[in-house]
C-alpha positions as CSV (number, residue, x, y, z in Angstrom):
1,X,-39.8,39.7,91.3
2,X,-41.5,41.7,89.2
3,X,-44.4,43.4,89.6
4,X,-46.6,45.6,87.1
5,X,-49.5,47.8,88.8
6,X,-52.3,49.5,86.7
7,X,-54.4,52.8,87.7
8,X,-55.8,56.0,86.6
9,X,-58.6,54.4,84.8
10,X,-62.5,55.6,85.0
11,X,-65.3,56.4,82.8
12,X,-65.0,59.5,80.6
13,X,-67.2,60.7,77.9
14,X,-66.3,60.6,73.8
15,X,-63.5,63.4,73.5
16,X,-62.6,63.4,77.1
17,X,-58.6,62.4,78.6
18,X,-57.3,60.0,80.9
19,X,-53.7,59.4,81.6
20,X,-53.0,55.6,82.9
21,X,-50.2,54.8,85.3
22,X,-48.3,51.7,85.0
23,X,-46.2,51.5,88.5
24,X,-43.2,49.0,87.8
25,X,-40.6,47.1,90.5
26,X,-38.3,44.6,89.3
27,X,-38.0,46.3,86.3
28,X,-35.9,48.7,84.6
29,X,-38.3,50.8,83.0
30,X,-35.5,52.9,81.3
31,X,-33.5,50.4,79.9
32,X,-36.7,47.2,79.7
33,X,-39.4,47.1,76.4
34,X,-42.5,48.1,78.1
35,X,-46.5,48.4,76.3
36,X,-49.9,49.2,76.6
37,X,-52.4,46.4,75.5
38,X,-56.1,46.8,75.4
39,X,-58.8,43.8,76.2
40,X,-62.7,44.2,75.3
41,X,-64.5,40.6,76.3
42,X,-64.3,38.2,73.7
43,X,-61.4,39.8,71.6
44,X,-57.7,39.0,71.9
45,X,-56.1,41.3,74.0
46,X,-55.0,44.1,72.0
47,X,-51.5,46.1,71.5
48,X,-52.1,49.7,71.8
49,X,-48.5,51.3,72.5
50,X,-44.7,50.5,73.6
51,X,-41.7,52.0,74.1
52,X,-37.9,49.9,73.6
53,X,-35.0,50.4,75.3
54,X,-32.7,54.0,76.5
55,X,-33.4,56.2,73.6
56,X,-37.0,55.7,74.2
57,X,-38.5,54.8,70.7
58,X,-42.0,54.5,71.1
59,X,-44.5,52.6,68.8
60,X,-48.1,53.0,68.4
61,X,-51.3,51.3,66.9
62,X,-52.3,53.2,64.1
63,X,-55.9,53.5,65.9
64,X,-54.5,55.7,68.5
65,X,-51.4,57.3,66.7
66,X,-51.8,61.4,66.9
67,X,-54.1,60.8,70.7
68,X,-52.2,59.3,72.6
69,X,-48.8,59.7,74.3
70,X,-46.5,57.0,76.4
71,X,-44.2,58.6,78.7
72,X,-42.0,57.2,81.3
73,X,-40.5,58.6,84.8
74,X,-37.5,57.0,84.7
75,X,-37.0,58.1,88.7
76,X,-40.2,57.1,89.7
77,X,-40.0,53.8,87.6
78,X,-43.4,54.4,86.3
79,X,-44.9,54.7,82.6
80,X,-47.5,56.3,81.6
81,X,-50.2,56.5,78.7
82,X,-51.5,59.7,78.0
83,X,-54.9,59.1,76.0
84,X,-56.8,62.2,74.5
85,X,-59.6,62.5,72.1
86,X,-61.1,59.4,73.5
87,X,-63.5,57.2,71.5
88,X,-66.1,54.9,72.9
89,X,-64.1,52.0,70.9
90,X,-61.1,52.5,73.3
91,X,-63.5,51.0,76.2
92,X,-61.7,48.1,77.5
93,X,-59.1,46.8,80.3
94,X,-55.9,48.1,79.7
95,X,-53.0,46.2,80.7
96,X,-49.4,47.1,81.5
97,X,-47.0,44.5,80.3
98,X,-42.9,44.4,80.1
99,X,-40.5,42.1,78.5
100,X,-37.4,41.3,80.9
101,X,-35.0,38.7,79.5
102,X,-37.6,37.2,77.0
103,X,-40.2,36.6,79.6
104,X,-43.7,38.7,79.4
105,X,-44.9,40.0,82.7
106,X,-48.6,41.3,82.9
107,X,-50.7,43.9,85.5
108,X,-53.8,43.2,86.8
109,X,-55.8,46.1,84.3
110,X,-57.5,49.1,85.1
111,X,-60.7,49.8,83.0
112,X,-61.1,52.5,80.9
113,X,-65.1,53.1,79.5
114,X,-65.9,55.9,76.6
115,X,-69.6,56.4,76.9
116,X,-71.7,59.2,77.0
């Protein structure tokens, strides 16, 4: 069963970090594609960042490229998003979502709000 668990997120001001924690089991984060989507209300959910397969190749959206970082602990079995230089328009929930065997697999969110 697979099961996809969210944290690290809080309010922060404009320019401030947070680093997100996406806790994975029935997954194999090191070998599985696993992302980083954002939701505001009303708007689609969002794609923010992933990362495919062993040699780790990592995509992001161009509105966050150069801020911030996904990393995984393989050991742990845990990704991470590293987000610095943080604008207000990254306020949303952020989601955790893997792809095992063509099937999507969600997290519950964590929010994340940029406001001074």
């Amino acid at each position: 069963q697979v099961q996809l668990v969210e944290s690290g997120g809080d309010l922060v001001q404009p320019g401030g970090s947070l680093r997100l924690t996406c806790a994975a089991s029935g997954v194999d984060i090191s070998r599985d594609a696993m992302g980083w989507h954002r939701q505001v209300p009303g708007k689609e959910r969002q794609w923010v960042a992933s990362v495919f397969g062993s040699d780790s190749t990592r995509f992001y959206g161009d509105s966050v490229k150069g801020r911030f970082t996904l990393s995984r602990d393989n050991a742990k079995n845990e990704m991470y998003l590293q987000m610095d230089g943080l604008k207000p328009e990254a306020t949303g929930v952020y989601y955790c979502k893997s792809v095992v065997r063509g099937t999507q697999y969600w997290g519950q969110g964590t929010q994340v709000t940029v406001s001074s």
